[in-house]
PDB file of N, CA, C and O in Angstrom:
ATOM      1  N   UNK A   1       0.851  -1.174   0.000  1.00  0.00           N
ATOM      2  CA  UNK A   1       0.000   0.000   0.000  1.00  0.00           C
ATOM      3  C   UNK A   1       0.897   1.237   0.000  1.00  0.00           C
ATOM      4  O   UNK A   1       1.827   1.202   0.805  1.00  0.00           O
ATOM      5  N   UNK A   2       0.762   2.459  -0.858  1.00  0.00           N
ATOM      6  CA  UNK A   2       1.620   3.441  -1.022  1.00  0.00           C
ATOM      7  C   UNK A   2       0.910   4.667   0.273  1.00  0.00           C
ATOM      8  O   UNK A   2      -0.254   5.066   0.305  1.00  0.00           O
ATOM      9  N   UNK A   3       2.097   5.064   1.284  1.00  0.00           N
ATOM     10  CA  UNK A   3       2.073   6.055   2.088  1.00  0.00           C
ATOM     11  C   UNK A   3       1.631   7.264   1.492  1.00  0.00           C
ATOM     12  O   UNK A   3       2.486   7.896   0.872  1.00  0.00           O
ATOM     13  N   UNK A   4       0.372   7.764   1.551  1.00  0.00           N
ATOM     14  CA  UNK A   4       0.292   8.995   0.682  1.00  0.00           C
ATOM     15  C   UNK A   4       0.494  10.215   2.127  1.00  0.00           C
ATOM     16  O   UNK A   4      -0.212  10.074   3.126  1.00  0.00           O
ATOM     17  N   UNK A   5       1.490  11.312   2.033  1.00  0.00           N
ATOM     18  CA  UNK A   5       1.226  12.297   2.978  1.00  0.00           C
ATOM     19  C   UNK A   5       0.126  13.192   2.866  1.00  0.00           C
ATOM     20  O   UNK A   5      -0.496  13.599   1.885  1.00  0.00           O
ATOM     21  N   UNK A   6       0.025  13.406   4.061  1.00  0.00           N
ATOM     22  CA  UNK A   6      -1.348  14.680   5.085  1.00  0.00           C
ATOM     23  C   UNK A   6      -0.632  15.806   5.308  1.00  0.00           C
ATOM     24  O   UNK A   6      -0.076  15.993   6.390  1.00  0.00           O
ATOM     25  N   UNK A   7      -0.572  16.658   4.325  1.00  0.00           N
ATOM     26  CA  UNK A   7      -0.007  17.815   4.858  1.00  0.00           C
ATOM     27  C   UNK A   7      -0.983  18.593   5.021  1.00  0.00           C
ATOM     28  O   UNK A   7      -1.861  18.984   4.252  1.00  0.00           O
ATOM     29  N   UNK A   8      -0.767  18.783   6.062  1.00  0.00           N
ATOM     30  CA  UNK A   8      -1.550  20.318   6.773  1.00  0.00           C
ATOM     31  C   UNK A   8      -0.962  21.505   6.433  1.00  0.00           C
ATOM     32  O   UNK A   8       0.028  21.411   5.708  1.00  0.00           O
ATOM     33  N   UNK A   9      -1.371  22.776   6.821  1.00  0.00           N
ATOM     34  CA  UNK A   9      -0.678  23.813   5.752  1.00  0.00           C
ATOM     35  C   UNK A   9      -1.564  25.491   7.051  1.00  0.00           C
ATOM     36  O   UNK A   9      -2.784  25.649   7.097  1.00  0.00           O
ATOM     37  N   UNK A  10      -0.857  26.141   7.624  1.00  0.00           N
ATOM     38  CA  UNK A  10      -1.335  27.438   8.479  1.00  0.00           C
ATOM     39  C   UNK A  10      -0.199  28.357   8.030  1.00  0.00           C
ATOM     40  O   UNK A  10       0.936  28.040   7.675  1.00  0.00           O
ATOM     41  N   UNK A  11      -0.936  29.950   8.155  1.00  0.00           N
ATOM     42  CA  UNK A  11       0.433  30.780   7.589  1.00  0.00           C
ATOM     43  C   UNK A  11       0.449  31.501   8.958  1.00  0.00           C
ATOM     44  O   UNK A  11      -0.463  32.135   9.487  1.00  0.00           O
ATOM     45  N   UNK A  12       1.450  31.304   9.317  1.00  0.00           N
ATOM     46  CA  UNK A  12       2.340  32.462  10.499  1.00  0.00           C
ATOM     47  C   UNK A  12       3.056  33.417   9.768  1.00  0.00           C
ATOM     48  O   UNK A  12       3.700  33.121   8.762  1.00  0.00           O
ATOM     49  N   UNK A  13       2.986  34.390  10.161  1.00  0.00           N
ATOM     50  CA  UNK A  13       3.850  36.223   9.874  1.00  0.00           C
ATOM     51  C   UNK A  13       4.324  35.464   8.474  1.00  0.00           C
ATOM     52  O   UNK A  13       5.417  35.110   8.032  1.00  0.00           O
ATOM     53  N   UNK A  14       2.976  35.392   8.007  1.00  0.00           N
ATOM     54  CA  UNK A  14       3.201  35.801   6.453  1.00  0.00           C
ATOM     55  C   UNK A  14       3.783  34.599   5.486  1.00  0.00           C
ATOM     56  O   UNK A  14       3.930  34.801   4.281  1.00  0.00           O
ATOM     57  N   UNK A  15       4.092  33.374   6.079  1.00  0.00           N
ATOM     58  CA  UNK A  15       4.811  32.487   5.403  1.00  0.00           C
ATOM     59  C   UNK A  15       3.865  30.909   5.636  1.00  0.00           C
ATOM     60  O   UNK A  15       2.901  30.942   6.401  1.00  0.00           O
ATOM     61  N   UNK A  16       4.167  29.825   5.049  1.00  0.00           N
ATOM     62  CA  UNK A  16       3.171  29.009   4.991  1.00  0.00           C
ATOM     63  C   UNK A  16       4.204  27.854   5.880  1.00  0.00           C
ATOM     64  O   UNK A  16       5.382  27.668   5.577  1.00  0.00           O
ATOM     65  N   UNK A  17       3.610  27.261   6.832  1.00  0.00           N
ATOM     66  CA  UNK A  17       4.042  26.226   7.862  1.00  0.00           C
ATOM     67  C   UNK A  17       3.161  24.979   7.348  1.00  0.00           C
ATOM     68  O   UNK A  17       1.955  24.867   7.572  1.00  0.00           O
ATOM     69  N   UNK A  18       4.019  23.972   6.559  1.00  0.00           N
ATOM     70  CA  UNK A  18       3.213  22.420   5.735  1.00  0.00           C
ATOM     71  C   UNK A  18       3.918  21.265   7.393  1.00  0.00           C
ATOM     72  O   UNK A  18       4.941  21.146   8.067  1.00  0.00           O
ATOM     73  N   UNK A  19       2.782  20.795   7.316  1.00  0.00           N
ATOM     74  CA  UNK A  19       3.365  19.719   8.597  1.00  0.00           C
ATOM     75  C   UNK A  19       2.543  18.829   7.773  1.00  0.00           C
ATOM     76  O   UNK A  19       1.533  19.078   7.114  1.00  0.00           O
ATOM     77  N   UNK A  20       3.467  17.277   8.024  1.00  0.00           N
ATOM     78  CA  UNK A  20       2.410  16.321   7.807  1.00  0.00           C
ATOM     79  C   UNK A  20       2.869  15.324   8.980  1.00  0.00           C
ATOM     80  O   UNK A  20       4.019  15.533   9.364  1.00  0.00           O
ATOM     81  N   UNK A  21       2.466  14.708   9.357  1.00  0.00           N
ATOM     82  CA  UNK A  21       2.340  13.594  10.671  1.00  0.00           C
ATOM     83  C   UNK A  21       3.063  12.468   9.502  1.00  0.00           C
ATOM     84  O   UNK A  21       2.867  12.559   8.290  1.00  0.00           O
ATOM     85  N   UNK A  22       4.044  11.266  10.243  1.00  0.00           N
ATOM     86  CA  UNK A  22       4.984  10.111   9.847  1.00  0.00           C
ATOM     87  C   UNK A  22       4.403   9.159  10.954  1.00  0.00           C
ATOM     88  O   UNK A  22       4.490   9.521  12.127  1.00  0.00           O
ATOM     89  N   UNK A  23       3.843   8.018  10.654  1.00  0.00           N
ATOM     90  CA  UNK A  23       3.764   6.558  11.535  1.00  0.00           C
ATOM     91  C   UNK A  23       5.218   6.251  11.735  1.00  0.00           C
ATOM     92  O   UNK A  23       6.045   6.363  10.830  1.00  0.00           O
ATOM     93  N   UNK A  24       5.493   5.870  12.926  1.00  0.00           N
ATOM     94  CA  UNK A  24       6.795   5.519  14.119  1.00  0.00           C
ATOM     95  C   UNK A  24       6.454   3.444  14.098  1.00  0.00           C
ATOM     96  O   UNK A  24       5.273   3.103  14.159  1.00  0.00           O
ATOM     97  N   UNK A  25       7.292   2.583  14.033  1.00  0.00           N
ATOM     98  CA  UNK A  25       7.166   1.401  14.774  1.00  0.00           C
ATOM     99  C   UNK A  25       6.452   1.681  15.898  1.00  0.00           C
ATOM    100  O   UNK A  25       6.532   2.797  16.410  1.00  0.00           O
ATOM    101  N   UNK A  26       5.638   0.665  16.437  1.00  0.00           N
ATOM    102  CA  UNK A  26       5.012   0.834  17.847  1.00  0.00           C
ATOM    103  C   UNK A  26       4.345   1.884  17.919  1.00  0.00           C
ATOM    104  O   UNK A  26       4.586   2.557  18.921  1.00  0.00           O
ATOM    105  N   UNK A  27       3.205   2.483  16.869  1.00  0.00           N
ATOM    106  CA  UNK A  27       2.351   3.054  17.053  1.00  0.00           C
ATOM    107  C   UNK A  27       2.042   4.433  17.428  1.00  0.00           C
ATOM    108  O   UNK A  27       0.973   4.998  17.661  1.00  0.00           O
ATOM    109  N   UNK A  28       3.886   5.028  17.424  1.00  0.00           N
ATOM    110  CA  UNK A  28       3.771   6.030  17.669  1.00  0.00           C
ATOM    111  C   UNK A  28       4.254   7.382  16.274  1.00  0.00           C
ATOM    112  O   UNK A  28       4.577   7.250  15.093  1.00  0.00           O
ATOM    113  N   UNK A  29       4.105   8.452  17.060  1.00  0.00           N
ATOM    114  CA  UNK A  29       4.282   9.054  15.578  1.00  0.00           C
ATOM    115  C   UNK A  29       5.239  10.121  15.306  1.00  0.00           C
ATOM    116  O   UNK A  29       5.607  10.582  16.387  1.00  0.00           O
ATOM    117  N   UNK A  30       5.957  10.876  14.045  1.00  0.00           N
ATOM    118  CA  UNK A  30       6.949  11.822  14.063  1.00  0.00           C
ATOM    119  C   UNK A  30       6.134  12.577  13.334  1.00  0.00           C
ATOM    120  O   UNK A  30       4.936  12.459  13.076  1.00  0.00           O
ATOM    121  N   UNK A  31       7.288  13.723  12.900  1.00  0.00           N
ATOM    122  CA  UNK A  31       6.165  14.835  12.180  1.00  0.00           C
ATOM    123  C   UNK A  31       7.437  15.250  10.701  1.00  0.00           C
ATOM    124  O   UNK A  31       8.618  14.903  10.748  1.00  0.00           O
ATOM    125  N   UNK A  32       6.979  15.824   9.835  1.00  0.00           N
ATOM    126  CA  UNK A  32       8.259  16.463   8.585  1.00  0.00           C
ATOM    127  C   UNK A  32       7.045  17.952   8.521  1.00  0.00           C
ATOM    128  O   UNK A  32       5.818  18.048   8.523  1.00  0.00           O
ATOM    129  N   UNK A  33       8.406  19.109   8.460  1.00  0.00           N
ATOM    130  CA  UNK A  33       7.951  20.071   8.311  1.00  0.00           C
ATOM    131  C   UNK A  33       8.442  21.158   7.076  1.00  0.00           C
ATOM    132  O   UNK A  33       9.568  20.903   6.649  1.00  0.00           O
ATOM    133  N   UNK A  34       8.068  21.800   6.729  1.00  0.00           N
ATOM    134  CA  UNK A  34       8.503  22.822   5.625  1.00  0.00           C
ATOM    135  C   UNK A  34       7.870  24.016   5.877  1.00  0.00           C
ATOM    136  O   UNK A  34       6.801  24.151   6.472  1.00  0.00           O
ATOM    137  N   UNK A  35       9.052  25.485   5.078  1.00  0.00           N
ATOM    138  CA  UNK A  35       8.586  26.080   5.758  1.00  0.00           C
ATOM    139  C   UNK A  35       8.859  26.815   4.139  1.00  0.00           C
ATOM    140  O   UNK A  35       9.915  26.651   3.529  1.00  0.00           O
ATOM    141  N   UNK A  36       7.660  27.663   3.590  1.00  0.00           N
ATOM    142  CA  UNK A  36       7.288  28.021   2.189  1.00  0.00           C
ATOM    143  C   UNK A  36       6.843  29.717   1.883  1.00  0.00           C
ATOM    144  O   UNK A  36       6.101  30.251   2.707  1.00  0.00           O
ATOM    145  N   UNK A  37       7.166  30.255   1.075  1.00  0.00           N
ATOM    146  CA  UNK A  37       6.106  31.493   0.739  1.00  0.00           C
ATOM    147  C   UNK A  37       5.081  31.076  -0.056  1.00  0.00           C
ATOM    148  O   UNK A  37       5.139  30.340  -1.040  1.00  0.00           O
ATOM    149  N   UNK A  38       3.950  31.709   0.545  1.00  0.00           N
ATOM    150  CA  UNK A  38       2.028  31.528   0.238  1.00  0.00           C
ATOM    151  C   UNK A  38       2.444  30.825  -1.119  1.00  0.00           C
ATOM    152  O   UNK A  38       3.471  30.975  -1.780  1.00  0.00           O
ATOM    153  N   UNK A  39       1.401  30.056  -1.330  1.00  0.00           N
ATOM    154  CA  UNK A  39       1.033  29.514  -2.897  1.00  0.00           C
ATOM    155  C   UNK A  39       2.202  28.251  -3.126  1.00  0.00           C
ATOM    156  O   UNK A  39       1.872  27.244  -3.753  1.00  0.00           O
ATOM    157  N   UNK A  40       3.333  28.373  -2.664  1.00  0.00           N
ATOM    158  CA  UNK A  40       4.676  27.106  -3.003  1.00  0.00           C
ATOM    159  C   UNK A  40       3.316  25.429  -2.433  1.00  0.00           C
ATOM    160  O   UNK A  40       2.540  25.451  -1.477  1.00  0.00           O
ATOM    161  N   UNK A  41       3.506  24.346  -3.361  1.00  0.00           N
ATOM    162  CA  UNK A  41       3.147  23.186  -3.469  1.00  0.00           C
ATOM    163  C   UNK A  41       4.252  23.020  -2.327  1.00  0.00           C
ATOM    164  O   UNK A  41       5.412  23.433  -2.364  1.00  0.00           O
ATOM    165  N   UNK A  42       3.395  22.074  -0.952  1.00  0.00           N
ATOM    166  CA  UNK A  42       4.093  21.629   0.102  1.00  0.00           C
ATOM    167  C   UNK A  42       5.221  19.932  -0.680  1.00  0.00           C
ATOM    168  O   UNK A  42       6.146  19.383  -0.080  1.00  0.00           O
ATOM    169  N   UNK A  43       4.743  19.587  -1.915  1.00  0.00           N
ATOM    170  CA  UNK A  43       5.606  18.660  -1.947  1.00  0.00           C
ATOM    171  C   UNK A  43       6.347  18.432  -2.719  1.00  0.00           C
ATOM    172  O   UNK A  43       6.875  17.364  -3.030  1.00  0.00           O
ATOM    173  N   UNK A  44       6.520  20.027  -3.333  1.00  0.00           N
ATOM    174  CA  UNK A  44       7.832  20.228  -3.800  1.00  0.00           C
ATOM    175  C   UNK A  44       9.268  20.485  -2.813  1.00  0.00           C
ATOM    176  O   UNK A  44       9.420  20.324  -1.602  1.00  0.00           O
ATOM    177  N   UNK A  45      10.372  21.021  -4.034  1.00  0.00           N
ATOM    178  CA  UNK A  45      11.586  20.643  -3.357  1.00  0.00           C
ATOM    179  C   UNK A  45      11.592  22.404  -3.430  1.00  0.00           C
ATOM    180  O   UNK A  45      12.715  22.884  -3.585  1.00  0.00           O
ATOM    181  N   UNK A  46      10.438  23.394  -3.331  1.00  0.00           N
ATOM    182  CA  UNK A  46      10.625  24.998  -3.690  1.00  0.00           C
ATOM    183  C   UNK A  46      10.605  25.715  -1.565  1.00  0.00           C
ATOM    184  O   UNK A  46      10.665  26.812  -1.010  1.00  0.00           O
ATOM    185  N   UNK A  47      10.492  24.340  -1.157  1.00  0.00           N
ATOM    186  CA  UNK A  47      10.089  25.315   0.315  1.00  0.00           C
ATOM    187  C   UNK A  47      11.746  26.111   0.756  1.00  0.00           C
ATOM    188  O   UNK A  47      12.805  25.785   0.220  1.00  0.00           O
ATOM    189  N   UNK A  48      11.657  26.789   1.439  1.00  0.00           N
ATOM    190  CA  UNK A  48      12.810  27.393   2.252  1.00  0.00           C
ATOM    191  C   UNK A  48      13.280  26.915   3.246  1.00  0.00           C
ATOM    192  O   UNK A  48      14.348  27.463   3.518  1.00  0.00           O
ATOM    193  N   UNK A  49      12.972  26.069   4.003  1.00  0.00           N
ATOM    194  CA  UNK A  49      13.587  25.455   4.968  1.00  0.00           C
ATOM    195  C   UNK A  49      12.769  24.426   5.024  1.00  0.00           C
ATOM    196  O   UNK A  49      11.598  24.590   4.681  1.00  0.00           O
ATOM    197  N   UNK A  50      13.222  23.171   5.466  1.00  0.00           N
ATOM    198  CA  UNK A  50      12.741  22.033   5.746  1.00  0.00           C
ATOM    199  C   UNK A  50      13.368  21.458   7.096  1.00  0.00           C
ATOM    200  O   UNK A  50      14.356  21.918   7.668  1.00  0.00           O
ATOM    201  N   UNK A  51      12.387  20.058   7.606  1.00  0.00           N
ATOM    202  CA  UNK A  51      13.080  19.555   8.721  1.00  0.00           C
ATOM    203  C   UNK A  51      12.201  18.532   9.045  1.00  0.00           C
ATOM    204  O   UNK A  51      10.983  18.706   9.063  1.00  0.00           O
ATOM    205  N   UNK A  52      12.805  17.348   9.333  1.00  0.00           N
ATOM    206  CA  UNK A  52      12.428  16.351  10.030  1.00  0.00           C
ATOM    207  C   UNK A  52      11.886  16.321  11.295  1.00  0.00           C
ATOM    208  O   UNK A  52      11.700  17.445  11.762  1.00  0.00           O
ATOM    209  N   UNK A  53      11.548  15.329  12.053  1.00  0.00           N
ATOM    210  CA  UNK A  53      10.654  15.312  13.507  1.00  0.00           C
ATOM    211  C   UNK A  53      12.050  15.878  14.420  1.00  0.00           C
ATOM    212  O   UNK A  53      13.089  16.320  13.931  1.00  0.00           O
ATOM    213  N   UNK A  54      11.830  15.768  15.403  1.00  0.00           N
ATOM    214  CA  UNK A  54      12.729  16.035  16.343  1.00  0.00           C
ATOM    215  C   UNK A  54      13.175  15.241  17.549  1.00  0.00           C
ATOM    216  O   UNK A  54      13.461  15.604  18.690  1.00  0.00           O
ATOM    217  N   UNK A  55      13.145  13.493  16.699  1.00  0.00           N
ATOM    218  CA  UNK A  55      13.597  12.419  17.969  1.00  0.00           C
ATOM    219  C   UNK A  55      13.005  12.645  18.903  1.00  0.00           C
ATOM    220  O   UNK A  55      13.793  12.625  19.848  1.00  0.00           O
ATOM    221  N   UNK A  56      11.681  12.938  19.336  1.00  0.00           N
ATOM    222  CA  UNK A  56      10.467  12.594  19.808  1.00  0.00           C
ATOM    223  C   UNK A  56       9.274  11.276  19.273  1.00  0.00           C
ATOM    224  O   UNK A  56       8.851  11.020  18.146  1.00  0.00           O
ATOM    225  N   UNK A  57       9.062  10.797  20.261  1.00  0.00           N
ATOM    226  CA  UNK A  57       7.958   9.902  20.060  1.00  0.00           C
ATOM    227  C   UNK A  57       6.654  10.447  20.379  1.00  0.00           C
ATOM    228  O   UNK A  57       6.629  10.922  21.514  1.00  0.00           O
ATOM    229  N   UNK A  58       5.614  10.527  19.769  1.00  0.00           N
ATOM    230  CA  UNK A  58       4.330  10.819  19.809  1.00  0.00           C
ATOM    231  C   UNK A  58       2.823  10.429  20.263  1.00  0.00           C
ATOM    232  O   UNK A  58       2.076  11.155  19.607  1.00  0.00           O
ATOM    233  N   UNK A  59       2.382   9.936  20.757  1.00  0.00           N
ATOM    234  CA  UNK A  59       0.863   9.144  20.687  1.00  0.00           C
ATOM    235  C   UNK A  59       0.018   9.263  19.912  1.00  0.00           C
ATOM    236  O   UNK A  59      -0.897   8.452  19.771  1.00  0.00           O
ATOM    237  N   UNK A  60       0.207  10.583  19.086  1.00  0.00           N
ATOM    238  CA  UNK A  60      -0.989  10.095  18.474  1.00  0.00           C
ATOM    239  C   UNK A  60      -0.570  11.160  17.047  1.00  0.00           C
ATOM    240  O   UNK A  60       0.216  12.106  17.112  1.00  0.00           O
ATOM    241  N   UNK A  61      -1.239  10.762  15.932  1.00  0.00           N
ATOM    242  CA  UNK A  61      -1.024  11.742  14.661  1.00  0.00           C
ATOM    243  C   UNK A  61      -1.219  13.223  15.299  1.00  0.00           C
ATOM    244  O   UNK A  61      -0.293  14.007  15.092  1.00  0.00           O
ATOM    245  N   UNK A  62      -2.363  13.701  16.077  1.00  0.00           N
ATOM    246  CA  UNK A  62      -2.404  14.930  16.075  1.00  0.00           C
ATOM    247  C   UNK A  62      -1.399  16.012  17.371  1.00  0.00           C
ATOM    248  O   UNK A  62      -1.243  17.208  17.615  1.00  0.00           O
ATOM    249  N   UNK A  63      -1.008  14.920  17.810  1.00  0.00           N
ATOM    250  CA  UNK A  63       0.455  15.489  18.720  1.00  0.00           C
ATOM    251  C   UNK A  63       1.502  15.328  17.900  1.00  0.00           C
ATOM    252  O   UNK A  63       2.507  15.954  18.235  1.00  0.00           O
ATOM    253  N   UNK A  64       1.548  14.911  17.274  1.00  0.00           N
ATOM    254  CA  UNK A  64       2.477  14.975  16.333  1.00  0.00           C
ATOM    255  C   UNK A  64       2.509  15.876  15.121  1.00  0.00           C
ATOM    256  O   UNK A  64       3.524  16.182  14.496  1.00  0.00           O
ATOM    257  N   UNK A  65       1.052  16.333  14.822  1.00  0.00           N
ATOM    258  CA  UNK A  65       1.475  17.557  13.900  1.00  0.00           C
ATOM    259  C   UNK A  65       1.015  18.660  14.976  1.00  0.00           C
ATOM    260  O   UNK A  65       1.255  19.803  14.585  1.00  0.00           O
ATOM    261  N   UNK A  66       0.661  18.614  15.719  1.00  0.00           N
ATOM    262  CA  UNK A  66       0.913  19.763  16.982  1.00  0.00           C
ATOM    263  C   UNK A  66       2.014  20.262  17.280  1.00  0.00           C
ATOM    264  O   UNK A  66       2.001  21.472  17.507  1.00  0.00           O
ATOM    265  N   UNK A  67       3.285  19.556  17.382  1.00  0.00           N
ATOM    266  CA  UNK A  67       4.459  19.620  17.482  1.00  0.00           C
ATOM    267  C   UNK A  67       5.583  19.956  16.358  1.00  0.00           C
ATOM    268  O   UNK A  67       6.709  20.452  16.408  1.00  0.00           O
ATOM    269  N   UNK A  68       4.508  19.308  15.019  1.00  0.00           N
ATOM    270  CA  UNK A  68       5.375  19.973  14.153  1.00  0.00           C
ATOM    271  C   UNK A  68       5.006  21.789  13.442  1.00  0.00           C
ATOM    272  O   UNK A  68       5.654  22.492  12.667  1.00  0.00           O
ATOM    273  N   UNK A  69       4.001  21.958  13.990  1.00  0.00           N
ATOM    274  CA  UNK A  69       3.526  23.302  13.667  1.00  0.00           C
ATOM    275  C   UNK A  69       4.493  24.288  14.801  1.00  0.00           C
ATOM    276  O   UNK A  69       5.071  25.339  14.521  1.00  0.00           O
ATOM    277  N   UNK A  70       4.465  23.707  15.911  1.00  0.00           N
ATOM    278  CA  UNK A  70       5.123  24.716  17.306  1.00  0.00           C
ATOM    279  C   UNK A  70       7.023  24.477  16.262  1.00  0.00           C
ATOM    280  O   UNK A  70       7.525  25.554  15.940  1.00  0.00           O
ATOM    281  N   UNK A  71       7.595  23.575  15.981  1.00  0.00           N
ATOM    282  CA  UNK A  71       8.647  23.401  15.068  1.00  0.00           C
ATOM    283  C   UNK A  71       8.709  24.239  14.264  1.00  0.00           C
ATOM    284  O   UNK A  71       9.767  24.864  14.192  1.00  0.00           O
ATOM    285  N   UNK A  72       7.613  24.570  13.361  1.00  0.00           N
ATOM    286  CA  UNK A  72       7.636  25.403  11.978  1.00  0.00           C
ATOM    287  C   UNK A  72       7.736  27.171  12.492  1.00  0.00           C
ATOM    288  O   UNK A  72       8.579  27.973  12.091  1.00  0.00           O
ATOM    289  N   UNK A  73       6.895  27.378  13.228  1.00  0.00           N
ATOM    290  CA  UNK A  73       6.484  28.407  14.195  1.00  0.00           C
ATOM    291  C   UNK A  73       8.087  28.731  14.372  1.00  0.00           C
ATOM    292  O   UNK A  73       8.291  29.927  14.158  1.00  0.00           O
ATOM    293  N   UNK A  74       8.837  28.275  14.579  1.00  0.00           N
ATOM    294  CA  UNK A  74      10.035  28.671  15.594  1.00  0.00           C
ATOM    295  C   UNK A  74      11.140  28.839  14.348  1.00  0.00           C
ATOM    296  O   UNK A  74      11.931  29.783  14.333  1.00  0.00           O
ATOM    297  N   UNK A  75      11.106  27.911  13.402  1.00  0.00           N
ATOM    298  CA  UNK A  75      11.688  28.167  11.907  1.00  0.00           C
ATOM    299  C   UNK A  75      11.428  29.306  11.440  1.00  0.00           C
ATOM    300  O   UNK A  75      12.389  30.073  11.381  1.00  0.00           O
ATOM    301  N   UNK A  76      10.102  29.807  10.962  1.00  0.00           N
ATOM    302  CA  UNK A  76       9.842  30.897  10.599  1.00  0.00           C
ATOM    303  C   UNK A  76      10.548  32.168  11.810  1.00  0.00           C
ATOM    304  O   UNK A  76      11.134  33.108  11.272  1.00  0.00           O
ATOM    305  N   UNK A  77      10.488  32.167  13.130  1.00  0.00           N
ATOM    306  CA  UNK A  77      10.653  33.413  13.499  1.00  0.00           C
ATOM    307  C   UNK A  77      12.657  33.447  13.672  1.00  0.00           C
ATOM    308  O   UNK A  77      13.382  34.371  14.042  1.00  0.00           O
ATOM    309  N   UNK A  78      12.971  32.187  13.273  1.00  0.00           N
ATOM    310  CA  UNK A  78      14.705  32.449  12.917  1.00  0.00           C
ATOM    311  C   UNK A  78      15.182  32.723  11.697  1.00  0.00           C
ATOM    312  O   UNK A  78      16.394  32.697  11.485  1.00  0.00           O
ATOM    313  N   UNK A  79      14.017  33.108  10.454  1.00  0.00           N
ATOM    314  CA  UNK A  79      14.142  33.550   9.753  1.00  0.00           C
ATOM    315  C   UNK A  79      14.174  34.460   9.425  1.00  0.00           C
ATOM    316  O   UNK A  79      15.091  35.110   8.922  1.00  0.00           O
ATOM    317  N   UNK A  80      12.819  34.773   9.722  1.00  0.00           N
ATOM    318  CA  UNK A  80      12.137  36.700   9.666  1.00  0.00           C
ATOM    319  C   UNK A  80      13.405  37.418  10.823  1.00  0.00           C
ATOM    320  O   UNK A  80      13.934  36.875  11.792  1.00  0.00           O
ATOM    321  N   UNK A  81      13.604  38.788  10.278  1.00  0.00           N
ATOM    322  CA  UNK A  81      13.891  39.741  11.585  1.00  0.00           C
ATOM    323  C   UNK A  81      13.206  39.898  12.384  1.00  0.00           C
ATOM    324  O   UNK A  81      13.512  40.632  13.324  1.00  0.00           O
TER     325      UNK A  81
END
């Protein structure tokens, strides 16, 4: 069966935060994040910063893209001045 990603997609100060939630062995979960100007396709290779989970384990998909939005959140403001 082919993994299709869930990207979720919120704009903070102006820029677009794509999270999608990753299944973990044992039921738990990671997150991949990108961080885009408005309109960029989250699954292209056009975002501005990208990043994997953060060697955290999760319970559940939506703590896990909870976590990757507070991630993206913090990308974007080491970007912006």
């Amino acid at each position: 069966m082919a993994n299709t990603q869930d990207w979720r997609t919120e704009t903070y100060k102006g820029m677009e935060v794509h999270v999608t939630p990753l299944p973990r062995d044992g039921g738990q979960w990671d997150f991949s994040v990108r961080v885009g100007w408005p309109g960029e396709d989250s699954s292209t290779g056009s975002e501005l910063n990208a990043a994997a989970g953060d060697d955290a384990d999760y319970p559940s998909r939506e703590a896990a893209v909870a976590a990757g939005f507070a991630k993206g959140y913090r990308m974007v403001d080491e970007m912006l001045p």
